[in-house]
N, C-alpha and C positions, 0 to 999 in steps of 0.2 A: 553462413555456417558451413556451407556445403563447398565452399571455396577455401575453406582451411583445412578442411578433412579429405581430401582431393589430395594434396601433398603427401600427407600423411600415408595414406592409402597406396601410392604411388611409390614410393620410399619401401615402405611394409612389402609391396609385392618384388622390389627390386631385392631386398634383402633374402626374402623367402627362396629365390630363385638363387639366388648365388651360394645360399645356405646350405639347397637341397643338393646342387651342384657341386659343394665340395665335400658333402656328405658320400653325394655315390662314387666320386672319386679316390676319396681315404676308403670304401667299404669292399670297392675291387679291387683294390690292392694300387690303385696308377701312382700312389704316393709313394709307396713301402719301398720295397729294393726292386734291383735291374729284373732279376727274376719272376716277382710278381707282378714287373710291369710289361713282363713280354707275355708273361701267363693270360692277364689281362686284355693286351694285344688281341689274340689266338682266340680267348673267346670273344671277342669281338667278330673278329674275320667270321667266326662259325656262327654268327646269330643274325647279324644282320641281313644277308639275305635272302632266307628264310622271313624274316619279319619285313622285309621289303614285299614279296611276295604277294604274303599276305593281305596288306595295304593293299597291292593293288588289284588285288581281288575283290578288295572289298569296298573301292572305289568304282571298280567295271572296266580300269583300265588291265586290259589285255597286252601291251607292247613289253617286249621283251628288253631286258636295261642289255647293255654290255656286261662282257664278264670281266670281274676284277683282276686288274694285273697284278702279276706277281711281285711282291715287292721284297726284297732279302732287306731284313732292316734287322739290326740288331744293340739293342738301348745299352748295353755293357760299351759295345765299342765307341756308340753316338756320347754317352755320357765322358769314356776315357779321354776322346779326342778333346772334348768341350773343355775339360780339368786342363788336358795338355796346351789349347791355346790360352786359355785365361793366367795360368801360370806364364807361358811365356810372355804375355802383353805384361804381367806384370813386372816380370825383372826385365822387361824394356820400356816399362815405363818413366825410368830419370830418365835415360838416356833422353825418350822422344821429346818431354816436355824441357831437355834442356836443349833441342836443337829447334824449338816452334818459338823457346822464349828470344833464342838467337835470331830467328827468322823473322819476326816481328819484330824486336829492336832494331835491328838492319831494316824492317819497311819504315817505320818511324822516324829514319834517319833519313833518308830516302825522300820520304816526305817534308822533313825542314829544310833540305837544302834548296 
């Protein structure tokens, strides 16, 4: 009995996690637009270490982490470039797959003789 509810359980708690997971994701906004995702960002950078701290205080570790570098990142432009290459792979996509399917006839040919 306790071998078929093992799965179950297993499954249930994987779900639960992934559930809660895209729950906090859509409620801070990291889903929404560029703007709520840098907003997002920002309170991140400001919370966590501050609750890192913490932790380790409240574990007894004393050891000082490094401090976070500075990172310029900006999800408008990371998002524009991403549009800009997927569009180009795609109007070069006949072109490539007509010169891989050349490429490969010529090996196949290659290989009969």
């Amino acid at each position: 009995m306790a071998a078929r509810i093992l799965p179950v359980v297993k499954l249930a708690t994987k779900v639960t996690i992934a559930g809660g997971a895209l729950y906090i994701a859509c409620d801070s906004g990291l889903l929404g637009s560029s703007e709520q995702g840098s907003e997002a960002l920002n309170k991140a950078k400001a919370a966590v270490p501050p609750a890192v701290e913490e932790w380790m205080k409240y574990f007894g570790l004393e050891t000082r982490l490094p401090t976070i570098p500075k990172v310029e990142f900006s999800p408008v432009e990371a998002w524009n470039s991403g549009v800009r290459r997927s569009i180009s792979s795609l109007s070069e996509a006949p072109t490539k797959a007509t010169q891989y399917t050349n490429q490969g006839l010529q090996y196949l040919k290659d290989l009969s003789k």
